[in-house]
PALO-349074 format. One record per residue: residue number from 1; y negated, z, x of N, C-alpha, C in turn. Coordinates in steps of 0.1 Angstrom, whole numbers. Example, Ala and Ser with C-alpha at 12.3 -4.5 7.8 and 13.67 -1.06 7.14 Angstrom:
# residues 2
1,57,78,132,45,78,123,33,78,132
2,22,71,128,11,71,137,0,79,129
***
This chain:
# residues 106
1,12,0,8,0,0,0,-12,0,9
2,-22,-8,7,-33,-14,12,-46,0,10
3,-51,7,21,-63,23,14,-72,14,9
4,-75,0,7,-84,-7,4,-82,-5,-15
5,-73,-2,-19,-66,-2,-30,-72,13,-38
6,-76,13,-51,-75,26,-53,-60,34,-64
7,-54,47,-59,-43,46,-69,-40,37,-84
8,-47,39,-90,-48,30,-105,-43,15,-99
9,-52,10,-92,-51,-3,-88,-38,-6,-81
10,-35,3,-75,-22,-4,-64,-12,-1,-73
11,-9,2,-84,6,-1,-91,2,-9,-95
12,16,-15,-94,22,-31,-97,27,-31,-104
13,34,-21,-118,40,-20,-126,33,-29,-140
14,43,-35,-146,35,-45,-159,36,-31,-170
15,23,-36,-179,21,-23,-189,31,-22,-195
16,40,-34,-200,51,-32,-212,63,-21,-201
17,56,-23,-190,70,-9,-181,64,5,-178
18,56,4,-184,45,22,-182,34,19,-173
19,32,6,-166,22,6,-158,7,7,-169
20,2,6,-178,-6,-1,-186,-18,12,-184
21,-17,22,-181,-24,32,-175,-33,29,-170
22,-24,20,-158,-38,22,-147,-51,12,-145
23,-52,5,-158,-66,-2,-160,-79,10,-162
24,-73,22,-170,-80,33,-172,-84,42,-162
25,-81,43,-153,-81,50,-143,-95,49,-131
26,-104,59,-135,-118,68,-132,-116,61,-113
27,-106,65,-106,-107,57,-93,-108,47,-92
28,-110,39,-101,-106,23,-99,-129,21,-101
29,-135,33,-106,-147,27,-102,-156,36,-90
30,-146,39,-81,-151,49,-70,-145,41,-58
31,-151,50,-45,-147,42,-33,-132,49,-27
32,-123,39,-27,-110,37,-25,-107,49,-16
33,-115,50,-3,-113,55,9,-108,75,2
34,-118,80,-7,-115,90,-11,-104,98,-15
35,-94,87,-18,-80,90,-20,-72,89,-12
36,-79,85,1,-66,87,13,-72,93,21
37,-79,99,28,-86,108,33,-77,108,50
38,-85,107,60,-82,110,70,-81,124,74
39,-63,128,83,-57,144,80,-70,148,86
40,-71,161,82,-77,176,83,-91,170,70
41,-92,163,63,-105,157,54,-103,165,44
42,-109,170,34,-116,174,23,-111,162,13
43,-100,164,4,-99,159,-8,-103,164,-20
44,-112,172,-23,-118,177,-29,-128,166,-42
45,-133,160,-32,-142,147,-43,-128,140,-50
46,-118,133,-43,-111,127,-52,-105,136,-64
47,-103,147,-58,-96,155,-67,-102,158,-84
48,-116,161,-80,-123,164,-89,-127,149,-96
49,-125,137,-95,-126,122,-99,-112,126,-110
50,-106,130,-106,-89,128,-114,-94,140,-124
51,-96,148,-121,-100,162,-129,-105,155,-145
52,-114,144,-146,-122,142,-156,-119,129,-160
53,-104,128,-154,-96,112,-159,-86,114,-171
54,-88,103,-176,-81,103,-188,-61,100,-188
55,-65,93,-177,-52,88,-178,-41,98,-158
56,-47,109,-160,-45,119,-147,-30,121,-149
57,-27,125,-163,-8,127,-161,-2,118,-162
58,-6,103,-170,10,93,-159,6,89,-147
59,0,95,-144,-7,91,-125,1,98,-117
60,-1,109,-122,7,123,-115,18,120,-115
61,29,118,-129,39,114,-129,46,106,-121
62,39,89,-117,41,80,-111,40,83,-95
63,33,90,-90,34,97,-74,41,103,-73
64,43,114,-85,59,126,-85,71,117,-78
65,70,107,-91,87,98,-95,86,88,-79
66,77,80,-75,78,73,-62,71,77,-49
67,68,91,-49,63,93,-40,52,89,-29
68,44,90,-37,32,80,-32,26,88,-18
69,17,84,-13,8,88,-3,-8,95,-9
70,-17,99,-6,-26,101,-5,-28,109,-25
71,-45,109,-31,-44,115,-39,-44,109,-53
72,-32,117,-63,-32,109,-73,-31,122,-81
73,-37,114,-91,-31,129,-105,-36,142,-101
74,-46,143,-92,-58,155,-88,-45,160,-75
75,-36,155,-74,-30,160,-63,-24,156,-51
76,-29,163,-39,-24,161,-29,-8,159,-26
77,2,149,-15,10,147,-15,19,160,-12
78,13,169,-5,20,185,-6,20,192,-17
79,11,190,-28,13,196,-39,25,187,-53
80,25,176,-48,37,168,-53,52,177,-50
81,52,175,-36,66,177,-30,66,190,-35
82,58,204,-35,61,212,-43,64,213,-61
83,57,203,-63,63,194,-80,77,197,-80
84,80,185,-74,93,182,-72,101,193,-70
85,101,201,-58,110,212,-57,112,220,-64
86,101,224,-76,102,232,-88,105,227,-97
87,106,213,-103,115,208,-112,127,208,-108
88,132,204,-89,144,203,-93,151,215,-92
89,144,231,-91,147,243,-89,155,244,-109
90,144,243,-115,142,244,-128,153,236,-132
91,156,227,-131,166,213,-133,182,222,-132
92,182,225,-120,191,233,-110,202,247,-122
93,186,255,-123,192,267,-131,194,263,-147
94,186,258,-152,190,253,-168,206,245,-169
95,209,242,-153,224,231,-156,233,244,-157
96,229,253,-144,236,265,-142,239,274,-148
97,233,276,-163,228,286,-171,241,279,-188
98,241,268,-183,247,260,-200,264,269,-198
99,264,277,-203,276,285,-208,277,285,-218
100,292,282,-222,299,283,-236,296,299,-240
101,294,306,-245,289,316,-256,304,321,-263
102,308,333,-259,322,336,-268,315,345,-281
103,321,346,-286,312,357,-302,323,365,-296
104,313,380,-302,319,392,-298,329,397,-307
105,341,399,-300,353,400,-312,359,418,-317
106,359,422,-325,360,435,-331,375,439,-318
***
């Protein structure tokens, strides 16, 4: 993916496949560079761009599910991977938890 790109913009997904989002998307009228941020930079401005976007949770979603780079969905790619590791914690215990139930017998 091109940083010349802003999230909204660089999916390539056709709307009839969930992409249809990212015409809406508040980055797409800001400067690109904001969302990839050179390390030790202040993502703060993008962040707060996504804060007052309409279309912020299938954004978020779509970085969760393909692991994007830089900021989407008000969040940095370390606060993704921690996404992830608490869904699949959560994922984890709810599989672990499905017990058959005996009724208590006199």
């Amino acid at each position: 993916m091109s940083t010349t790109d802003t999230p909204a913009a660089a999916v390539t997904v056709p709307p009839e496949e969930g992409g249809g989002w990212r015409e809406f998307g508040l980055c797409r009228q800001v400067d690109p560079e904001l969302f990839w941020p050179e390390p030790g930079t202040s993502t703060a401005a993008a962040r707060r761009i996504c804060t007052a976007c309409e279309v912020r949770k299938p954004c978020l979603e779509w970085a969760i599910e393909h692991g994007e780079p830089g900021v989407w969905g008000g969040t940095t790619p370390n606060q993704r991977t921690a996404i992830r590791r608490t869904r699949a914690a959560l994922r984890q215990t709810a599989g672990g938890s499905r017990t058959t139930a005996r009724p208590d017998r006199p």
